[in-house]
HTML snippet that shows the backbone in 3Dmol.js (N, CA, C, O; Angstrom):
<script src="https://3Dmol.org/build/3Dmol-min.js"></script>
<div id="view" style="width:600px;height:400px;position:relative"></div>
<script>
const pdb = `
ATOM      1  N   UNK A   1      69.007 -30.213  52.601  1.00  0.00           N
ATOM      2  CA  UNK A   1      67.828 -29.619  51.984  1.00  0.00           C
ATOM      3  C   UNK A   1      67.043 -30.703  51.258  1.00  0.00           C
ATOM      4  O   UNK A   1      67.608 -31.609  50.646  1.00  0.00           O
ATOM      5  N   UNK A   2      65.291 -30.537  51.377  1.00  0.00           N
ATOM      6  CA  UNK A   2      65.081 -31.841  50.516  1.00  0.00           C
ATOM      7  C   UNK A   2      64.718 -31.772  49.624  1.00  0.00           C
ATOM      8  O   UNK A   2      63.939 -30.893  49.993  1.00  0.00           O
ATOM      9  N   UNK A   3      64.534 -31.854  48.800  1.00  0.00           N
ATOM     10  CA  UNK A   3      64.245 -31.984  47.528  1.00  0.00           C
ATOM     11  C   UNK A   3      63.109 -32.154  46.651  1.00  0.00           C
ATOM     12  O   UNK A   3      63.059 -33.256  46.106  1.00  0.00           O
ATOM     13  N   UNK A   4      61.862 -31.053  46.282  1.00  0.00           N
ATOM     14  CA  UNK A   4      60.377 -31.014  46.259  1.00  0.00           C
ATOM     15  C   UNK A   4      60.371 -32.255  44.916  1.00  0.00           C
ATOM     16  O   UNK A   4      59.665 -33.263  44.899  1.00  0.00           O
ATOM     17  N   UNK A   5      61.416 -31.809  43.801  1.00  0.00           N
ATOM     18  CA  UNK A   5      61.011 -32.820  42.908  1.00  0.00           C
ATOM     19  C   UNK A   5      62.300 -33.616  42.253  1.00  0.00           C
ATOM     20  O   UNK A   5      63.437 -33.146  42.217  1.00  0.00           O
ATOM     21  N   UNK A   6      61.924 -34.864  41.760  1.00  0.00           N
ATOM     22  CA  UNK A   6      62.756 -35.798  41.407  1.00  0.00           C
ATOM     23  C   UNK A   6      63.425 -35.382  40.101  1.00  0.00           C
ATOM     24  O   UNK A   6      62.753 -34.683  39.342  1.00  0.00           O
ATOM     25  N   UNK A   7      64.663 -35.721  39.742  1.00  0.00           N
ATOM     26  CA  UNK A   7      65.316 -35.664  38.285  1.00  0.00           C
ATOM     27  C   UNK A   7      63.920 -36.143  36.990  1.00  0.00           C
ATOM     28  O   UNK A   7      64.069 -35.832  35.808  1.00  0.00           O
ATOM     29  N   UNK A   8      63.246 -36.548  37.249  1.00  0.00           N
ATOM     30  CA  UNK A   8      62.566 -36.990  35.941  1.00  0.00           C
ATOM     31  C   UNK A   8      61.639 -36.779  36.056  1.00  0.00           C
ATOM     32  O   UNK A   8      60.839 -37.419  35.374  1.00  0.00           O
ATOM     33  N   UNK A   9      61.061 -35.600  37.124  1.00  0.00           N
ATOM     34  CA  UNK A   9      59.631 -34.390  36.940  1.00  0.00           C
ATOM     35  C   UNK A   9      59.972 -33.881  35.668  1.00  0.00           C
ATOM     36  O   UNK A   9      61.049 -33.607  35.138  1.00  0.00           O
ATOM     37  N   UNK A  10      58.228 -33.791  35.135  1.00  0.00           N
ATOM     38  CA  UNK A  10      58.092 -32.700  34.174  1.00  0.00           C
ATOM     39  C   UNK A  10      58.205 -31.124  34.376  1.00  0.00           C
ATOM     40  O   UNK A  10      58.668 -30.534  35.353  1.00  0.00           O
ATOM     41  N   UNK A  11      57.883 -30.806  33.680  1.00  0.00           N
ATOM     42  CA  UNK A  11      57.856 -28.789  34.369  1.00  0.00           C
ATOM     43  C   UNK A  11      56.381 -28.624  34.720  1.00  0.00           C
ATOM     44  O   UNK A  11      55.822 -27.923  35.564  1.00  0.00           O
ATOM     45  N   UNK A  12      55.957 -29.428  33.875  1.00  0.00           N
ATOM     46  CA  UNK A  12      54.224 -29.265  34.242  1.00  0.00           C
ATOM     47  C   UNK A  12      54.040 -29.742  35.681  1.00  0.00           C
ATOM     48  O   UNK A  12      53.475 -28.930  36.415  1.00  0.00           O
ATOM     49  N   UNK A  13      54.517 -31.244  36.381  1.00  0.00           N
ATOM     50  CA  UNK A  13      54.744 -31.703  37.457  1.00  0.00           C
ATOM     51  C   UNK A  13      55.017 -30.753  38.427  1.00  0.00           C
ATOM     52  O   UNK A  13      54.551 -30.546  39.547  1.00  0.00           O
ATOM     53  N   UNK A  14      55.934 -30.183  37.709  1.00  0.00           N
ATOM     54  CA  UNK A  14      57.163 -28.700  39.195  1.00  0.00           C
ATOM     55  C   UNK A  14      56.377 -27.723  39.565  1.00  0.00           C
ATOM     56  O   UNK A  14      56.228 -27.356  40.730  1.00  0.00           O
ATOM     57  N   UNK A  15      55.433 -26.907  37.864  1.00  0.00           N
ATOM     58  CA  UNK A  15      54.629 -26.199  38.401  1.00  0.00           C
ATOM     59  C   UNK A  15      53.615 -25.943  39.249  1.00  0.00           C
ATOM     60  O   UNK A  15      53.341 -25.110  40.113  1.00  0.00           O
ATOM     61  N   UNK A  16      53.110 -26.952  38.729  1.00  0.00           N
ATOM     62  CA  UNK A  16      51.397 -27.597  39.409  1.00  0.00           C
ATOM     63  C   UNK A  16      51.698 -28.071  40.882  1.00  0.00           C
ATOM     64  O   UNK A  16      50.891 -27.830  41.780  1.00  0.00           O
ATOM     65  N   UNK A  17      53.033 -28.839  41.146  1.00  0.00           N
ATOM     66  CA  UNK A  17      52.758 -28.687  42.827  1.00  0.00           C
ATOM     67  C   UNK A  17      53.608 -27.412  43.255  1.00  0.00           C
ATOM     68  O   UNK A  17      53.976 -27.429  44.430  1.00  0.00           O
ATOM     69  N   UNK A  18      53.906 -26.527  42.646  1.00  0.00           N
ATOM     70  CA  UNK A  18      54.482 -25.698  43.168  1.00  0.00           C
ATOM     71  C   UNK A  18      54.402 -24.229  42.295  1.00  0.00           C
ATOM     72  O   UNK A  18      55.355 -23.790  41.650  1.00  0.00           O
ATOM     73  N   UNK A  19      53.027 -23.538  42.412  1.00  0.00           N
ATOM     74  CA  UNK A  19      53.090 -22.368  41.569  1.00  0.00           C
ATOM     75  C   UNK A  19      54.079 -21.433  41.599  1.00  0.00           C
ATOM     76  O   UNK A  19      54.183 -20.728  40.596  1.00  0.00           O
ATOM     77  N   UNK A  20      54.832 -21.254  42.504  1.00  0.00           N
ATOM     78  CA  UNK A  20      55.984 -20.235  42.287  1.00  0.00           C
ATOM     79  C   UNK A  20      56.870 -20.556  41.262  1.00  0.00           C
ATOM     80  O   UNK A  20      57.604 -19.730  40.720  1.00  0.00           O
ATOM     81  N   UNK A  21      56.811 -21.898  40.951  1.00  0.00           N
ATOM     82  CA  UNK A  21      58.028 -22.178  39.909  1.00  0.00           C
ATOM     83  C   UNK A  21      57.547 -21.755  38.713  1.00  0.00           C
ATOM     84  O   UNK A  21      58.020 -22.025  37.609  1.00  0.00           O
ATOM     85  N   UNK A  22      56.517 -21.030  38.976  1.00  0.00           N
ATOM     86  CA  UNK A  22      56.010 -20.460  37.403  1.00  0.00           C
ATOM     87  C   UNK A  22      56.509 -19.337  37.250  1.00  0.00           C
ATOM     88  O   UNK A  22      56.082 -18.870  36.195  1.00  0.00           O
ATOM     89  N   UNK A  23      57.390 -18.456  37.895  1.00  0.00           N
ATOM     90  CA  UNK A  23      57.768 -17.196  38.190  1.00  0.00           C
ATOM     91  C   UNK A  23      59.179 -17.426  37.643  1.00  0.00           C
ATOM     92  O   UNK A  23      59.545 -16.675  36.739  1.00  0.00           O
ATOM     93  N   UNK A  24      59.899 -18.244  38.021  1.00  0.00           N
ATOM     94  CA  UNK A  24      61.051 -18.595  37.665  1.00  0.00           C
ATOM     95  C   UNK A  24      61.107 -18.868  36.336  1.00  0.00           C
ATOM     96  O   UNK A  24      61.847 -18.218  35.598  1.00  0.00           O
ATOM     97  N   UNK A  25      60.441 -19.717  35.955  1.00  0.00           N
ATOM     98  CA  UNK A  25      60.408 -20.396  34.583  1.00  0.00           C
ATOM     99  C   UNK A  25      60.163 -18.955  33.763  1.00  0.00           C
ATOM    100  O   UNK A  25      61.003 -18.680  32.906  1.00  0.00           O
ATOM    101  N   UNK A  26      58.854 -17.852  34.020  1.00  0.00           N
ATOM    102  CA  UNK A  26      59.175 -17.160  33.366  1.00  0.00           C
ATOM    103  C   UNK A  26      60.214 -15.639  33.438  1.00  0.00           C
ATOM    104  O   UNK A  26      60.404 -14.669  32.705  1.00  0.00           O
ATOM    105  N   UNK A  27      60.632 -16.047  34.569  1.00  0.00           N
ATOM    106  CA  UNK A  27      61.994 -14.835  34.689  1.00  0.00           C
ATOM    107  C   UNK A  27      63.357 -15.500  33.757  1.00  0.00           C
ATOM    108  O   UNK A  27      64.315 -14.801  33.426  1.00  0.00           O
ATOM    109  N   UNK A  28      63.228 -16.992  33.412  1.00  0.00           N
ATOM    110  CA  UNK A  28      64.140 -17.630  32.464  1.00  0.00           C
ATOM    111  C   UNK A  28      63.910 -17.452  31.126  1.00  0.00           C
ATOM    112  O   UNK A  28      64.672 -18.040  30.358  1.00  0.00           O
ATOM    113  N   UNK A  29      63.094 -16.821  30.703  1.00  0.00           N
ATOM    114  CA  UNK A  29      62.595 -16.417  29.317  1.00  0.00           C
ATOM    115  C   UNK A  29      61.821 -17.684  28.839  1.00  0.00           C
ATOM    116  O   UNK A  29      61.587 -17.801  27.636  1.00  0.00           O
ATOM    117  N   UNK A  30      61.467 -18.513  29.606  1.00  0.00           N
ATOM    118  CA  UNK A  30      61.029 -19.833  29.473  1.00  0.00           C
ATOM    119  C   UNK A  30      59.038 -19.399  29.388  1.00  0.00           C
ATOM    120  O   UNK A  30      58.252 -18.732  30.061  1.00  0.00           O
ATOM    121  N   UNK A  31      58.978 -20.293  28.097  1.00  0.00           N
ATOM    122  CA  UNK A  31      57.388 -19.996  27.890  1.00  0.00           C
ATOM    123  C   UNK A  31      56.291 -21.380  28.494  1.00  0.00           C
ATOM    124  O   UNK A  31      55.085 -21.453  28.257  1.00  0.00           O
ATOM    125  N   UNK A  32      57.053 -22.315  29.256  1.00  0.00           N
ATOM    126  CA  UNK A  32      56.558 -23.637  29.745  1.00  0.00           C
ATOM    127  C   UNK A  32      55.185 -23.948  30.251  1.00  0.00           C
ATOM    128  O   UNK A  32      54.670 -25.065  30.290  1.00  0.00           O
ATOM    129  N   UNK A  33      54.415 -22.277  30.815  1.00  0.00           N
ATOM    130  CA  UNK A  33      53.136 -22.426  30.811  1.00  0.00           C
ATOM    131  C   UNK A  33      52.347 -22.717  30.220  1.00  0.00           C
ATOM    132  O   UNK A  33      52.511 -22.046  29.202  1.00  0.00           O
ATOM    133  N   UNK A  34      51.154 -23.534  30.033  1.00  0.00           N
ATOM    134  CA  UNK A  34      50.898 -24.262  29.196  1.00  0.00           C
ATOM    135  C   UNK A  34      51.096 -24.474  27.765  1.00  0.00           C
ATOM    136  O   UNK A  34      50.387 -24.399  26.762  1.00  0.00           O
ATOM    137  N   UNK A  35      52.496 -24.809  28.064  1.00  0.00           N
ATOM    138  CA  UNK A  35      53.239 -25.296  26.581  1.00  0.00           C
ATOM    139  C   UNK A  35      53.176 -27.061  26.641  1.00  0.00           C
ATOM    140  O   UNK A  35      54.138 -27.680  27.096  1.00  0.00           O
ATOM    141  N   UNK A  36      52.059 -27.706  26.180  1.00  0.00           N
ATOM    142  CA  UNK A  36      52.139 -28.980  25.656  1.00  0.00           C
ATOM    143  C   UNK A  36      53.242 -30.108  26.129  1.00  0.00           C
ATOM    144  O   UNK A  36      52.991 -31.255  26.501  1.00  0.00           O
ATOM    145  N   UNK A  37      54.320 -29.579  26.033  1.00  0.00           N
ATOM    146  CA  UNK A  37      55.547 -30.001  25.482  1.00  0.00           C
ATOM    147  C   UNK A  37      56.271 -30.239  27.345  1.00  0.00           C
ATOM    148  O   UNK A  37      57.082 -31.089  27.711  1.00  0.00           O
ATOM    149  N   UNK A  38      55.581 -29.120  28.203  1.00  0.00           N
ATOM    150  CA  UNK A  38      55.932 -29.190  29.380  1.00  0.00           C
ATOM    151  C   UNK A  38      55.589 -30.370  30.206  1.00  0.00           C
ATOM    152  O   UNK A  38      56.015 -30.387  31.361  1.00  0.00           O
ATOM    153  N   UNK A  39      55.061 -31.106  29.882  1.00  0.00           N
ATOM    154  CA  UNK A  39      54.364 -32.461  30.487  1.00  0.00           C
ATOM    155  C   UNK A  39      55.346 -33.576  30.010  1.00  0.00           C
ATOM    156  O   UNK A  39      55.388 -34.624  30.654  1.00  0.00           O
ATOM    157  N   UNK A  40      56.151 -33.401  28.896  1.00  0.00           N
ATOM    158  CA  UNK A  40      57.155 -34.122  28.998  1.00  0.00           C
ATOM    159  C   UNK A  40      58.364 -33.920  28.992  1.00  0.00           C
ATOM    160  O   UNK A  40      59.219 -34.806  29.016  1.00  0.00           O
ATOM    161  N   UNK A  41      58.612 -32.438  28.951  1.00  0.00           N
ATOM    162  CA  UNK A  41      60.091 -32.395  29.312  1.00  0.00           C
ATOM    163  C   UNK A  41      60.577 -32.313  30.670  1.00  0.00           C
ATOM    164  O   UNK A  41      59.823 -31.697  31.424  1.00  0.00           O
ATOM    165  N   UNK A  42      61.455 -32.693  31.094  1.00  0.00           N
ATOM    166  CA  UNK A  42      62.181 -32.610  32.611  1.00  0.00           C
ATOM    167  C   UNK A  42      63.113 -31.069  32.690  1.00  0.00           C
ATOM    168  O   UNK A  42      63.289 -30.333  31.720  1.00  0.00           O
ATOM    169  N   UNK A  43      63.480 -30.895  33.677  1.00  0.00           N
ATOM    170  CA  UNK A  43      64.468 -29.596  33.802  1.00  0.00           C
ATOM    171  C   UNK A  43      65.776 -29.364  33.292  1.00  0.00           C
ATOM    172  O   UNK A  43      66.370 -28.320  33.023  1.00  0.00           O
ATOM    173  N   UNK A  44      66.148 -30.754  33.206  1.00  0.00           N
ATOM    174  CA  UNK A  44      67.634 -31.147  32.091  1.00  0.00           C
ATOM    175  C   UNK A  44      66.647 -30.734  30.596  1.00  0.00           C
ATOM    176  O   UNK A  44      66.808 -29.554  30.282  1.00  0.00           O
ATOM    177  N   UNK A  45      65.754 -31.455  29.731  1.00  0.00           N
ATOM    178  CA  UNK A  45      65.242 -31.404  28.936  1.00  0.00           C
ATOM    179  C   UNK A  45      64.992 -29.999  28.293  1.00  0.00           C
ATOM    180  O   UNK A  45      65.269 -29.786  27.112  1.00  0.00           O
ATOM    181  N   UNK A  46      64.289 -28.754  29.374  1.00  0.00           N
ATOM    182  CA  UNK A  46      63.703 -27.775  29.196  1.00  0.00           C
ATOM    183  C   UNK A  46      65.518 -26.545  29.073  1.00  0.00           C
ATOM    184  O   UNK A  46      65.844 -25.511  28.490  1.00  0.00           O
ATOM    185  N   UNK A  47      66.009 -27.302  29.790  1.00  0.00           N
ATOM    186  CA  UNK A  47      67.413 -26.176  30.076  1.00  0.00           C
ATOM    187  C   UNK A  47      68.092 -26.490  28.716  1.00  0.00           C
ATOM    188  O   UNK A  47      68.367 -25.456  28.106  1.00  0.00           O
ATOM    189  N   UNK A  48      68.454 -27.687  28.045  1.00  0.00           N
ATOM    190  CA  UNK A  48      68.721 -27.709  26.961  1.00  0.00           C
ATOM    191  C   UNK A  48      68.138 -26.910  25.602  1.00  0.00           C
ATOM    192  O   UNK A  48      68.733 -26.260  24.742  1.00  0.00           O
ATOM    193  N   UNK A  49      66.603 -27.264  25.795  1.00  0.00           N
ATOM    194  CA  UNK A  49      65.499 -26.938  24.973  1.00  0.00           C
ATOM    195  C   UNK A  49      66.162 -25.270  24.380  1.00  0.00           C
ATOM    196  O   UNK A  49      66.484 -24.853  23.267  1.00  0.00           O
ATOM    197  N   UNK A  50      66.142 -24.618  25.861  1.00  0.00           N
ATOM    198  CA  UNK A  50      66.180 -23.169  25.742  1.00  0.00           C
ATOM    199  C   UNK A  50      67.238 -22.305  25.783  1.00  0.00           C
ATOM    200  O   UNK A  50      67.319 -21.077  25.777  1.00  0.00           O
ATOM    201  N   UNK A  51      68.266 -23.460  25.839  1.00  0.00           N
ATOM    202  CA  UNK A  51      70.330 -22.999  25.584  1.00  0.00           C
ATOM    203  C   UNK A  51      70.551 -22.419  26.927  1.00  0.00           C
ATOM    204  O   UNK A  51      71.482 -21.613  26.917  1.00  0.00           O
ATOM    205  N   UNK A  52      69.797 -22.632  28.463  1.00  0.00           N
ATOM    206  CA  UNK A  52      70.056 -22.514  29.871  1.00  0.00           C
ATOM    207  C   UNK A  52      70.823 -23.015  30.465  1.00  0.00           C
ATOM    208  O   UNK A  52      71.123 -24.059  29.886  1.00  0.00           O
ATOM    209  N   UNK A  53      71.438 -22.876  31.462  1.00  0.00           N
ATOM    210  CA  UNK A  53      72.235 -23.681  32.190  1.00  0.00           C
ATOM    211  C   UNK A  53      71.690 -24.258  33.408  1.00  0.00           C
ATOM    212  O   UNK A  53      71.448 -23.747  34.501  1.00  0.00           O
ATOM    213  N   UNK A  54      71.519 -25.754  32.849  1.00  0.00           N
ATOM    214  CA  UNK A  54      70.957 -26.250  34.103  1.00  0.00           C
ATOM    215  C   UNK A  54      70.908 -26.655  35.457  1.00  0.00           C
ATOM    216  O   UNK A  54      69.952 -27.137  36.064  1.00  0.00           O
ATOM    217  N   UNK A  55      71.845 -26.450  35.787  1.00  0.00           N
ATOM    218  CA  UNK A  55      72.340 -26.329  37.393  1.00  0.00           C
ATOM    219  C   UNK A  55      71.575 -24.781  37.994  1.00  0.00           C
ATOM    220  O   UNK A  55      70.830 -24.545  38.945  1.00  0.00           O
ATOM    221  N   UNK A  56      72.044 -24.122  37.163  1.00  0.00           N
ATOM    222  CA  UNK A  56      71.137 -22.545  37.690  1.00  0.00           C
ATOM    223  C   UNK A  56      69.650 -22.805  37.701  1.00  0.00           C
ATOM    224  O   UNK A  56      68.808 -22.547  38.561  1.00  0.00           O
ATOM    225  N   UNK A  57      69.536 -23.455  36.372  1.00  0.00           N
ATOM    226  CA  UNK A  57      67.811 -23.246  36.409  1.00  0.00           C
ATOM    227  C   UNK A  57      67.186 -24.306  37.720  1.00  0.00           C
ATOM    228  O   UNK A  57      66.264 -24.004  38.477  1.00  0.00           O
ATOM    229  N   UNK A  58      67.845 -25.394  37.730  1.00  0.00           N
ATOM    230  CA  UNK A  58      67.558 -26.246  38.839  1.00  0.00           C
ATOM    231  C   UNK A  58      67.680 -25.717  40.109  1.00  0.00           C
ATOM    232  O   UNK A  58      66.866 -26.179  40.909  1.00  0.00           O
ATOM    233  N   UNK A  59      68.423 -24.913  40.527  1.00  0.00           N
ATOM    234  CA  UNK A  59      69.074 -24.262  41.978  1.00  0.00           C
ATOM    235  C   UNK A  59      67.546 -23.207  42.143  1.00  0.00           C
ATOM    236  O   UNK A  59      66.918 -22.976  43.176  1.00  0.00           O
ATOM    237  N   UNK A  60      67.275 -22.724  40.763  1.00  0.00           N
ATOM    238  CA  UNK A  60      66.238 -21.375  41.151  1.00  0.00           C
ATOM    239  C   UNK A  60      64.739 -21.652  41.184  1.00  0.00           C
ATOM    240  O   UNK A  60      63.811 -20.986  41.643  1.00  0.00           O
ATOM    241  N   UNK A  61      64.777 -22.844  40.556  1.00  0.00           N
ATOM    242  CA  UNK A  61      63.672 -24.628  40.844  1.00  0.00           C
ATOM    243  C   UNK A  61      63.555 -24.787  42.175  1.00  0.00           C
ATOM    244  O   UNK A  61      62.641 -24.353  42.876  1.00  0.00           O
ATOM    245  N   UNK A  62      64.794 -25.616  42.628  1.00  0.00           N
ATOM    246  CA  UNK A  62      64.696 -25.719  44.286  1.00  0.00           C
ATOM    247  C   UNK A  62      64.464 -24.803  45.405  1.00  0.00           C
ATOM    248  O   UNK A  62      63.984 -25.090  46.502  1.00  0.00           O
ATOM    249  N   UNK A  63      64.980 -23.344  44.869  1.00  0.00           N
ATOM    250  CA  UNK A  63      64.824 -22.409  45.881  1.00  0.00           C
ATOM    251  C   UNK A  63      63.650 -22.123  46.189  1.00  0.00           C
ATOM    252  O   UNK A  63      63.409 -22.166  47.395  1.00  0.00           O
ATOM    253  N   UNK A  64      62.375 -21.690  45.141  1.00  0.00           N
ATOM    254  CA  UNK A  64      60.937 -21.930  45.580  1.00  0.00           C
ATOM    255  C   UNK A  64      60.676 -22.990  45.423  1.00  0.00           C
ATOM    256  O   UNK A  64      59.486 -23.026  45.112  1.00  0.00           O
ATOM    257  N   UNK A  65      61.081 -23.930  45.448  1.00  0.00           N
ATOM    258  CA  UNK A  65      60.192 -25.552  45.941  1.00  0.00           C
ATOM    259  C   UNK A  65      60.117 -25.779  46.877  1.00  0.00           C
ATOM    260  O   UNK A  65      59.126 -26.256  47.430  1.00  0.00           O
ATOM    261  N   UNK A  66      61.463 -25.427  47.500  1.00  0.00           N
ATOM    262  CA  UNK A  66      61.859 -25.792  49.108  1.00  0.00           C
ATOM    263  C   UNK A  66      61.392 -24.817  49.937  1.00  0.00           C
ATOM    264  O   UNK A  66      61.154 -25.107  51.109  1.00  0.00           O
ATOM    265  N   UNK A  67      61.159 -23.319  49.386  1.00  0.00           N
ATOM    266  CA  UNK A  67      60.644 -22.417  50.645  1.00  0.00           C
ATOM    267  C   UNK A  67      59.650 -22.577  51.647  1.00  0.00           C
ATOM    268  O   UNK A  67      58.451 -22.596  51.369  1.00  0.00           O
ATOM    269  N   UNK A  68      60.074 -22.688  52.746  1.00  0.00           N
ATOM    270  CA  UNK A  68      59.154 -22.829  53.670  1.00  0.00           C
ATOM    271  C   UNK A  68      59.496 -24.062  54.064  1.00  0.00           C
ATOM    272  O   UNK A  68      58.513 -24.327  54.757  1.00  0.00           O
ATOM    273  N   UNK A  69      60.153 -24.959  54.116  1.00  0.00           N
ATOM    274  CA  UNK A  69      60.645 -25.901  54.165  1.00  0.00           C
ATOM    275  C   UNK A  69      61.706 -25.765  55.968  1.00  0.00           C
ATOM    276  O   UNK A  69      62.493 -24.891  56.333  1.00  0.00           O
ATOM    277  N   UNK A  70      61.374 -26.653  56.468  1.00  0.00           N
ATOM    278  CA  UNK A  70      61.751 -26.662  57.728  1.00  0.00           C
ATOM    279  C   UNK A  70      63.513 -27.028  57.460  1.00  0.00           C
ATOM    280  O   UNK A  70      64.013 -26.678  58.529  1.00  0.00           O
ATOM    281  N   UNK A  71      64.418 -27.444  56.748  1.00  0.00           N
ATOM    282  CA  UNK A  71      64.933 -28.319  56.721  1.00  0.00           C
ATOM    283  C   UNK A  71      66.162 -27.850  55.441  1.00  0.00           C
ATOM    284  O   UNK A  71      67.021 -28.657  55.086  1.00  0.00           O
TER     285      UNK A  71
END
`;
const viewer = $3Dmol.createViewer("view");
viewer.addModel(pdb, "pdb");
viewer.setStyle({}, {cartoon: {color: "spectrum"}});
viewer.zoomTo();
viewer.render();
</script>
């Protein structure tokens, strides 16, 4: 599977090329839409931020990043 974004994307980065991850972020109770703060935190950063577990939040990251994805 490949991989839409790198370990040291912002959330602002994840969203903006990928609006679905705005759905996720807010089904995580996550308020990252234009929250300031999203331009520099990464998905490790934001999962901490919000006491998440980041392997989940990353997995539900990749799942709409990658949709549609040949591969």
């Amino acid at each position: 599977m490949k991989h839409k974004f790198s370990d040291d994307a912002t959330m602002d980065e994840i969203m903006s090329r990928s609006p679905a991850a705005i759905r996720v972020v807010l089904q995580h109770g996550m308020l990252c839409v234009g929250c300031p703060i999203a331009s520099f935190h990464t998905v490790s950063d934001a999962a901490r931020e919000h006491d998440l577990s980041e392997e989940e939040l990353r997995c539900d990251l990749l799942a709409v990043t990658n949709a549609g994805d040949p591969d």
